[in-house]
BAZAKOL-172257 format. One record per atom (N, C-alpha, C): residue in one letter; x, y, z. Coordinates in steps of 0.05 Angstrom, whole numbers, padded with zeros to 5 digits, always signed. Atoms other than C-alpha are relative to their C-alpha. Layout:
BEGIN
AXYZ;...
! end
This chain:
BEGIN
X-00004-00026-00014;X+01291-00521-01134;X-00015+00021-00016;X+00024-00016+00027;X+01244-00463-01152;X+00018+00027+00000;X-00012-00023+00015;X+01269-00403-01190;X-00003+00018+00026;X+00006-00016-00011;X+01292-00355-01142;X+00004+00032-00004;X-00010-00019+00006;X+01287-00278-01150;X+00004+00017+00022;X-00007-00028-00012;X+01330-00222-01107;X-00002+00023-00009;X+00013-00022+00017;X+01288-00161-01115;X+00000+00020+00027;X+00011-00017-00021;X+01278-00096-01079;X-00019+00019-00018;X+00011-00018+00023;X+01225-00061-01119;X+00003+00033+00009;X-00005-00020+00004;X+01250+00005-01102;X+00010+00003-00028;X-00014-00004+00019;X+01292-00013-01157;X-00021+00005-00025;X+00004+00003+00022;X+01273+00005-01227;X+00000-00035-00007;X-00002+00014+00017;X+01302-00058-01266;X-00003-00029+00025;X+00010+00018-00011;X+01275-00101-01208;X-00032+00000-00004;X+00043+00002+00001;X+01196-00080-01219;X+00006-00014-00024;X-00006+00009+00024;X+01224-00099-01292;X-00012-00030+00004;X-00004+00026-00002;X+01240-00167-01272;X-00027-00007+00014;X+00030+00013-00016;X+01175-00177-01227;X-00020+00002-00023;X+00028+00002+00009;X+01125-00150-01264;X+00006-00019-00028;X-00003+00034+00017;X+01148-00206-01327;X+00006-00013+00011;X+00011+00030-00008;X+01152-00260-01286;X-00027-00006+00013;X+00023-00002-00010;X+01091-00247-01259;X-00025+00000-00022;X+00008+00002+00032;X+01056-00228-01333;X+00010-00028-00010;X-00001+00025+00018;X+01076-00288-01359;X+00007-00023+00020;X-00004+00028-00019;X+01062-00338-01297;X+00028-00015-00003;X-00024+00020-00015;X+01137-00359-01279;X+00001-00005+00023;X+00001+00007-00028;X+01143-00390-01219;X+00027+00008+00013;X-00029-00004-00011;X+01190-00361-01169;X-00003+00007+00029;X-00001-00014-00029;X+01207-00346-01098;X+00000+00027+00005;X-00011-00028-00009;X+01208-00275-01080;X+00017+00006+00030;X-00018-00014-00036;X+01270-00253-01026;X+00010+00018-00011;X-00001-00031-00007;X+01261-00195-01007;X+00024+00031+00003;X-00024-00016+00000;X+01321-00144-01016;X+00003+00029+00017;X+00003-00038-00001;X+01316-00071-00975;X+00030+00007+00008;X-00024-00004+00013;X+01385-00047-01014;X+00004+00023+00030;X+00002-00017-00012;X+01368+00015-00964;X+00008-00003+00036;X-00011+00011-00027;X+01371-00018-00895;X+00021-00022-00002;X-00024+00021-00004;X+01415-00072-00906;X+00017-00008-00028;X-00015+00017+00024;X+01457-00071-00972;X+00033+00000+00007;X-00026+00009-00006;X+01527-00068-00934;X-00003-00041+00001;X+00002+00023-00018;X+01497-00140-00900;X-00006-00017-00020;X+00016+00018+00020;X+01460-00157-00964;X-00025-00016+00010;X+00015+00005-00012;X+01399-00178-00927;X-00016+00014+00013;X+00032-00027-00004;X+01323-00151-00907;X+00000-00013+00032;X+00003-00004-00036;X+01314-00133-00837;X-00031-00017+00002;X+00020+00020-00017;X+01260-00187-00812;X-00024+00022+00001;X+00020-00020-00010;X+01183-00150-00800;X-00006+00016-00022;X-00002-00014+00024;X+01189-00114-00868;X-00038+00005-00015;X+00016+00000+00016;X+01127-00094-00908;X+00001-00018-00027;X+00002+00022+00024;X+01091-00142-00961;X-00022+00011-00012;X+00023-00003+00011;X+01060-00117-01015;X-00018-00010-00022;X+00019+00022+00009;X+01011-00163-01026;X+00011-00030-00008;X-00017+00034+00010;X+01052-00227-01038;X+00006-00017+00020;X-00022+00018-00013;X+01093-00285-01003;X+00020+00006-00016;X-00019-00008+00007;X+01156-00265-00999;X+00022-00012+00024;X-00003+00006-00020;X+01211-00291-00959;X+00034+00019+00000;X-00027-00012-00007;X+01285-00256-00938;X+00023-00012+00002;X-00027+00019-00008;X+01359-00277-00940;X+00017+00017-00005;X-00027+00000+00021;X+01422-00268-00966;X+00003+00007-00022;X-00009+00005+00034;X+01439-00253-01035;X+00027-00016+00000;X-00022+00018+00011;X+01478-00301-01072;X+00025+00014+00011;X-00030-00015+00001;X+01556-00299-01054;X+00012+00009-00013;X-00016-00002+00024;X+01575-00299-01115;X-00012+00041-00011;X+00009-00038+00004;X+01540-00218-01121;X+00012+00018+00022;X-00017-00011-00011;X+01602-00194-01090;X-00009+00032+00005;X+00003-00025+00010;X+01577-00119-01108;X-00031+00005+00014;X+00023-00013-00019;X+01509-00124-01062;X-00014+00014-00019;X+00018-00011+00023;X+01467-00105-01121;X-00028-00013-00006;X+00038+00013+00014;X+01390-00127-01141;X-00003+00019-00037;X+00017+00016-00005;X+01360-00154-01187;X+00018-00030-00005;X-00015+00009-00003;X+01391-00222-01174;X-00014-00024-00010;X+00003+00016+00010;X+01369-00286-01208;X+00020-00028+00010;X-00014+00033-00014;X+01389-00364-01178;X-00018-00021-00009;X+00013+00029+00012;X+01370-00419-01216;X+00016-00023+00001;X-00013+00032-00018;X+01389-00484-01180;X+00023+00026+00008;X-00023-00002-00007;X+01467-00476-01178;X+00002+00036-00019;X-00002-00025+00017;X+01456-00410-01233;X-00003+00028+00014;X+00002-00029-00012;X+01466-00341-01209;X-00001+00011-00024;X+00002-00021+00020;X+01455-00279-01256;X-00010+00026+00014;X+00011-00023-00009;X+01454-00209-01242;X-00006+00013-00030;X+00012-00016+00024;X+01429-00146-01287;X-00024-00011-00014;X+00028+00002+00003;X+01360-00132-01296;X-00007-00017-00035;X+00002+00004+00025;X+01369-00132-01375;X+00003-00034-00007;X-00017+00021-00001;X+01403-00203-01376;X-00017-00018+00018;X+00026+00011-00008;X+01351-00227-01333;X-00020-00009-00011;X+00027-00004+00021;X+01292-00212-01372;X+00003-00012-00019;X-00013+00011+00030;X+01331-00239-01437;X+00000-00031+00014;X-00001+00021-00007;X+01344-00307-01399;X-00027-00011+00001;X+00034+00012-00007;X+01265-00312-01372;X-00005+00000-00021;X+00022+00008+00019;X+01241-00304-01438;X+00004-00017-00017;X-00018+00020+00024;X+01289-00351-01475;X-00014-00026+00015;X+00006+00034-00014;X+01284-00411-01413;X-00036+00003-00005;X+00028+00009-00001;X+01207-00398-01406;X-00017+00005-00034;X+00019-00012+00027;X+01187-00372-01479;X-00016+00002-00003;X+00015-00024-00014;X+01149-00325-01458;X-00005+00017-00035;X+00000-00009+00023;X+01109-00296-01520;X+00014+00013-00020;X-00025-00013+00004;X+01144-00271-01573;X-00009+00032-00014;X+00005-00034+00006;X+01120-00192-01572;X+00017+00002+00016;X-00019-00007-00013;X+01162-00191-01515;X+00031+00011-00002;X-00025+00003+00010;X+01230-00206-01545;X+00006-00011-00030;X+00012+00018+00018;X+01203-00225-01620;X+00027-00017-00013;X-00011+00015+00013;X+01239-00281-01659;X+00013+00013-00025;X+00006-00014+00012;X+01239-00238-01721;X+00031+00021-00001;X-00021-00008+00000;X+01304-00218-01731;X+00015+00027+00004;X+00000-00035-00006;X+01295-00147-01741;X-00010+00013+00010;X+00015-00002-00024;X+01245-00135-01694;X+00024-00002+00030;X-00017-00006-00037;X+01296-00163-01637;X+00012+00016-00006;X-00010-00018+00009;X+01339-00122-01669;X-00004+00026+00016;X+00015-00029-00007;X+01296-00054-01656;X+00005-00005+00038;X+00001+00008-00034;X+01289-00089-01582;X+00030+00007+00013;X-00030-00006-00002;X+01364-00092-01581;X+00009+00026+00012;X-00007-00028+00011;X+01377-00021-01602;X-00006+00025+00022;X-00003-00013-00017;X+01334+00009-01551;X+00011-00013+00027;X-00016+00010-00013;X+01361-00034-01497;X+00023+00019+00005;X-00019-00013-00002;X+01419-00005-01507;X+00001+00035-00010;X+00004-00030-00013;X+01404+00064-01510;X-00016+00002+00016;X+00013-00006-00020;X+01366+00060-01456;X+00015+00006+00021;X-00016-00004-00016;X+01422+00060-01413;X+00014+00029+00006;X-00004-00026+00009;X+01455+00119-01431;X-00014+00020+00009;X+00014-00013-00007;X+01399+00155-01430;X-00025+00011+00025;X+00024+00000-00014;X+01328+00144-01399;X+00013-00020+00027;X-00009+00005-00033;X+01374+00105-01333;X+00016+00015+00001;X-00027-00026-00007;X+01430+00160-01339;X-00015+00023+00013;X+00011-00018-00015;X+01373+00208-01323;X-00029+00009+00017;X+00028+00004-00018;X+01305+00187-01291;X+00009-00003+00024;X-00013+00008-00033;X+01337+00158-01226;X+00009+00031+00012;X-00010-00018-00014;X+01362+00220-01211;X-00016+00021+00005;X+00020-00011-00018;X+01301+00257-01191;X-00006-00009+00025;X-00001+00018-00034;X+01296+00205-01133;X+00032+00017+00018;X-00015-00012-00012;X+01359+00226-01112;X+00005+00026+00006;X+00000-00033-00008;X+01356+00301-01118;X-00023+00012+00025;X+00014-00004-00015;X+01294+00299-01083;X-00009-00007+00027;X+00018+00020-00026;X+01285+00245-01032;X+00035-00012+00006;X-00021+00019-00013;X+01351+00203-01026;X+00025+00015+00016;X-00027-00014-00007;X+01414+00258-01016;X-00013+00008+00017;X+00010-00011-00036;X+01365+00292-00962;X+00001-00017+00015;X+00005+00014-00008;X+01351+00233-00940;X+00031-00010+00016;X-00024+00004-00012;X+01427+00214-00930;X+00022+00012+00007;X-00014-00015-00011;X+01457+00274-00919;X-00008+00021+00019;X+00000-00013-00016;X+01411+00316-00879;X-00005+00029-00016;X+00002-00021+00011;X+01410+00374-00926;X-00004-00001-00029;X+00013-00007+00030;X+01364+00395-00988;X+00016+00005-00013;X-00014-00010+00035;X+01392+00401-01062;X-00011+00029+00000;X+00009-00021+00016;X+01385+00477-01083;X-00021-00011-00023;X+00018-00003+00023;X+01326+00486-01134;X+00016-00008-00030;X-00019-00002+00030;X+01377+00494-01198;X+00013-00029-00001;X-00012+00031+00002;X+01404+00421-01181;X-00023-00007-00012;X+00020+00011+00011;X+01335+00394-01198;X-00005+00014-00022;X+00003-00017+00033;X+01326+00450-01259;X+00013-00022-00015;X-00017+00008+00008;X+01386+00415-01277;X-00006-00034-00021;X-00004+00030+00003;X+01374+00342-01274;X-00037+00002-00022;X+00023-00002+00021;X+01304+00359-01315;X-00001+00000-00025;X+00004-00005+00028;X+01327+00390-01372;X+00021-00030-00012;X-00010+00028+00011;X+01369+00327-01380;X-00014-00018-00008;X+00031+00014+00000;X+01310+00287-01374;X-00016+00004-00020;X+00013-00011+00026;X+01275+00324-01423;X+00010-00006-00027;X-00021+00011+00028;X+01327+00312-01473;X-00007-00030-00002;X-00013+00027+00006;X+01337+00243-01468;X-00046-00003-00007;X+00026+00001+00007;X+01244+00245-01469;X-00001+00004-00022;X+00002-00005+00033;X+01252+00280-01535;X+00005-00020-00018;X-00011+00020+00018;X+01293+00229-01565;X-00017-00029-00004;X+00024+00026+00000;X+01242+00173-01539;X-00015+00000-00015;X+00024-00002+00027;X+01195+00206-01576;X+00005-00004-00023;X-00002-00003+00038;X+01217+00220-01642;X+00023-00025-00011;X-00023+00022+00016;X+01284+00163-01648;X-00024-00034+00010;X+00002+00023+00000;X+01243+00106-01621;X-00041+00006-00001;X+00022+00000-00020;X+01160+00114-01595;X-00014+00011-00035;X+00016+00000+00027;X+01144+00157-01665;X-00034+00007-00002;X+00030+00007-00003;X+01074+00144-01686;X-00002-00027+00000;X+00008+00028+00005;X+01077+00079-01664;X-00016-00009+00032;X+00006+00005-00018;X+01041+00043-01615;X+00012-00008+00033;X-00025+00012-00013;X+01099+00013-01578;X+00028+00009-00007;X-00039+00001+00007;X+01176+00025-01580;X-00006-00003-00022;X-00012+00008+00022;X+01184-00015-01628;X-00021-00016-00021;X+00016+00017+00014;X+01121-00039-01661;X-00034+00008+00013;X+00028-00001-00006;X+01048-00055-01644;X-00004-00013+00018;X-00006+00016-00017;X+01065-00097-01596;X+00014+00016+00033;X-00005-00018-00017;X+01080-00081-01525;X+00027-00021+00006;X-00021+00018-00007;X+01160-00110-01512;X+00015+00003+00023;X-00020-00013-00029;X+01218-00108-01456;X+00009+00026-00017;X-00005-00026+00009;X+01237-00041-01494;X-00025+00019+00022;X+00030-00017-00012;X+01165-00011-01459;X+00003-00005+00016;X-00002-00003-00029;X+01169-00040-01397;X+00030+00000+00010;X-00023-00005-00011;X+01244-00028-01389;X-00003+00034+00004;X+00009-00029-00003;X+01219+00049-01406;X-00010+00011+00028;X+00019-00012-00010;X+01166+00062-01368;X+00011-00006+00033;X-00013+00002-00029;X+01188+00027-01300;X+00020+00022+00007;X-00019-00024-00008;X+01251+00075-01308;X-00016+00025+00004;X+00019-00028-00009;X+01200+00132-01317;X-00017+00004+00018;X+00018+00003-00020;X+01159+00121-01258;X+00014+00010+00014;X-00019-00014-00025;X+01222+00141-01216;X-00009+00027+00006;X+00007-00025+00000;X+01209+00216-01228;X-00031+00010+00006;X+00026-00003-00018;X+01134+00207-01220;X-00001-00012+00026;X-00003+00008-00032;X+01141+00181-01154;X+00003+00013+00013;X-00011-00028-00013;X+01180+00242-01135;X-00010+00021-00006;X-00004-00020+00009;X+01134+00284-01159;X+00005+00019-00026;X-00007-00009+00029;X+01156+00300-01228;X-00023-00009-00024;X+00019+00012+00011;X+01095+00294-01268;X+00013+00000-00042;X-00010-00009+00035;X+01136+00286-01340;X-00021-00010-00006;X+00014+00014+00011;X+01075+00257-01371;X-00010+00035-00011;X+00010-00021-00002;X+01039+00322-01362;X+00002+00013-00027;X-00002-00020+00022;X+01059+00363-01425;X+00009-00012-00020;X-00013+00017+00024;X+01080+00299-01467;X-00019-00021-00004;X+00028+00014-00003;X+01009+00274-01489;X+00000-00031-00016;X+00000+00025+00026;X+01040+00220-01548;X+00014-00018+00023;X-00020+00019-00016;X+01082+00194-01483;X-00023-00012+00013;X+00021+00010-00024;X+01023+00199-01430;X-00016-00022-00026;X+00024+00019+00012;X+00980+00156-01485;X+00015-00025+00002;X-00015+00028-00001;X+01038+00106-01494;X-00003-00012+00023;X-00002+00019-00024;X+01043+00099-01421;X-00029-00016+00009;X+00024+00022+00009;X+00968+00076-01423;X+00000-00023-00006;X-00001+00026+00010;X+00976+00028-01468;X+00025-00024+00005;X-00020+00028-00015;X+01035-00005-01431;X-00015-00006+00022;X+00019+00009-00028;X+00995-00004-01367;X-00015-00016-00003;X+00028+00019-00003;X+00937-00039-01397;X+00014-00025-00013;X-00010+00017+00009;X+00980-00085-01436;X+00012-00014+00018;X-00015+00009-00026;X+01022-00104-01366;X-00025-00009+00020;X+00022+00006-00019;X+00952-00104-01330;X+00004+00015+00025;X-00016-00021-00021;X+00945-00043-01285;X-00003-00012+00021;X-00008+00008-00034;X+00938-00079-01217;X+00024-00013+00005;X-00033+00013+00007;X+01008-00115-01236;X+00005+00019+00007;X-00017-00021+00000;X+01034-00048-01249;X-00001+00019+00028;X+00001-00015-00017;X+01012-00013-01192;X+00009-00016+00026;X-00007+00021-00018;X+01020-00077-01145;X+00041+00015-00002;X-00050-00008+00009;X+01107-00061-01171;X+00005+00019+00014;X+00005-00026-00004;X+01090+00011-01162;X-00003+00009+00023;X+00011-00007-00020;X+01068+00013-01098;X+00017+00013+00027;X-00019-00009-00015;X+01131+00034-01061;X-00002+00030-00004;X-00005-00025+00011;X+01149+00092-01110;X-00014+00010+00002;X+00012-00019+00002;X+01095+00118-01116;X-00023+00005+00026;X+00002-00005-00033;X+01084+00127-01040;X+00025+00024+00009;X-00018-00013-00009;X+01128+00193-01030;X+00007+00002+00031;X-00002-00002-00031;X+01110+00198-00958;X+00019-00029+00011;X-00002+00021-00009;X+01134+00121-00950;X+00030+00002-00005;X-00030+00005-00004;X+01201+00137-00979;X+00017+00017+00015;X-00018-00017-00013;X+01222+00195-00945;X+00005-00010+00030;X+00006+00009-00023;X+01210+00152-00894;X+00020-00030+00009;X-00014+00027+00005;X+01262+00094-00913;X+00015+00004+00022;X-00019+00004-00019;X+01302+00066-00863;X+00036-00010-00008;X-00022+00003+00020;X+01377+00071-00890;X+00023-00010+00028;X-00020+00010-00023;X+01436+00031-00851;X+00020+00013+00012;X-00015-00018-00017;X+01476+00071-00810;X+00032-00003-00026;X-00029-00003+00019;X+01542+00047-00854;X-00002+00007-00022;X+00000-00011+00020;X+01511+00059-00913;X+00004+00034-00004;X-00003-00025+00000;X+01499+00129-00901;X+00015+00018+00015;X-00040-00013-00002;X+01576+00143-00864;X+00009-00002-00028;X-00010-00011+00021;X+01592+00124-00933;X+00000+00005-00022;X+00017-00009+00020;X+01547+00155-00977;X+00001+00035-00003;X-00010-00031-00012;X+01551+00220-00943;X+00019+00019-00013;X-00018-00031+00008;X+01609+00257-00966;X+00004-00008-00024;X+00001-00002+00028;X+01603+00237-01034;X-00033+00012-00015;X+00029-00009+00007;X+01528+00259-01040;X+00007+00033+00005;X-00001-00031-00002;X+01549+00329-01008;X+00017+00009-00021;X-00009-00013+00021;X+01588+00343-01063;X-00011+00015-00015;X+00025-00005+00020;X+01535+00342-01107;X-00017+00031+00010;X+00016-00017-00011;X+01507+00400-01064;X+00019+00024-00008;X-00014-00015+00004;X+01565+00444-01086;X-00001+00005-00028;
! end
């Protein structure tokens, strides 16, 4: 049975999971996830756009009670969480080791941002998508200006810390090497350029890093992942499931208060 992955690359920690299995030739099925039209049903509406692949549509596993991507099924094996993912592919396929190095203190460093990455750079990139494109999108009515001020200077913070607690003067996160620390980054940071938010712009030791992850990932990979997000016109344009957005709705207008 061939490795199958449940992906919607809207997601962040699904381009994650594509663009390394793809970088490091694993073989896998791609079905198709759009979380947006069908994540009550868990399943992609038939007719869907392909960008550039074979890809085919289903179900997600039963066992992903919670309708979530990115979803991993190997044979009888299920696994969710992007992070936990990535850590599995590179263990079963061993998948070079800049990635995830052997090197005790190296994974270590890998570790470390891992886990502040969460916290941070996913506590506050994603949420440019939603200030800008998704709550209009499912409620019908624009965020005030000062919501997006808002969700920036957060952003900015948690950028600062990239720089100076982990990025440095180093080539990579965590080294000279390009690891899942960099492409767990950067995919998250693409959310806000997508929408618009050019953080690169005034952060020239970041914009250089993100270079050298691009060419290290291989930019037609990256942009192949990319190709949703950074289509603004394409998302304002998503097709969202009627149940999702009854009950998305009055918890998004909050946010407008």
């Amino acid at each position: 049975m061939v490795l199958e992955l449940y992906l919607d690359l809207l997601s962040q920690p699904c381009r994650a999971v594509y663009i390394f299995a793809k970088k490091n030739n694993i073989a896998f099925e791609f079905k198709d996830v759009e979380l947006f039209k069908d994540s009550i049903l868990g399943t992609k509406v038939p007719g869907a756009s392909d960008p550039g692949r074979s890809t085919q549509s289903g179900p997600l596993p039963k066992v992903n009670v919670v309708k979530k991507v990115p979803v991993l099924r190997d044979e009888a094996f299920v696994l969710a969480e992007g992070t936990a993912i990535l850590l599995y592919l590179s263990r079963k396929y061993k998948t070079p080791d800049h990635w995830y190095p052997s090197d005790l203190q190296k994974r270590a460093k890998v570790d470390e941002y891992l886990s502040w990455h969460q916290a941070n750079i996913r506590a506050n990139a994603p949420k440019t998508m939603w200030i800008k494109v998704l709550i209009p999108l499912l409620t019908g009515q624009p965020l005030p200006p000062e919501k997006l001020q808002e969700v920036m200077e957060g952003l900015g913070t948690s950028l600062r810390q990239l720089e100076e607690l982990f990025l440095q003067d180093k080539p990579f996160l965590v080294g000279n090497e390009v690891s899942l620390a960099d492409l767990m980054a950067l995919v998250e940071l693409m959310q806000p350029v997508g929408v618009g938010c050019n953080i690169f712009e005034e952060r020239p030791r970041l914009a250089e890093w993100r270079i050298r992850v691009e060419e290290a990932i291989g930019k037609e990979l990256f942009l192949q992942a990319h190709q949703l997000i950074l289509n603004i016109k394409e998302l304002s344009r998503i097709q969202v499931h009627p149940q999702l957005k009854e009950q998305l709705a009055p918890v998004l207008l909050k946010m407008l208060k």
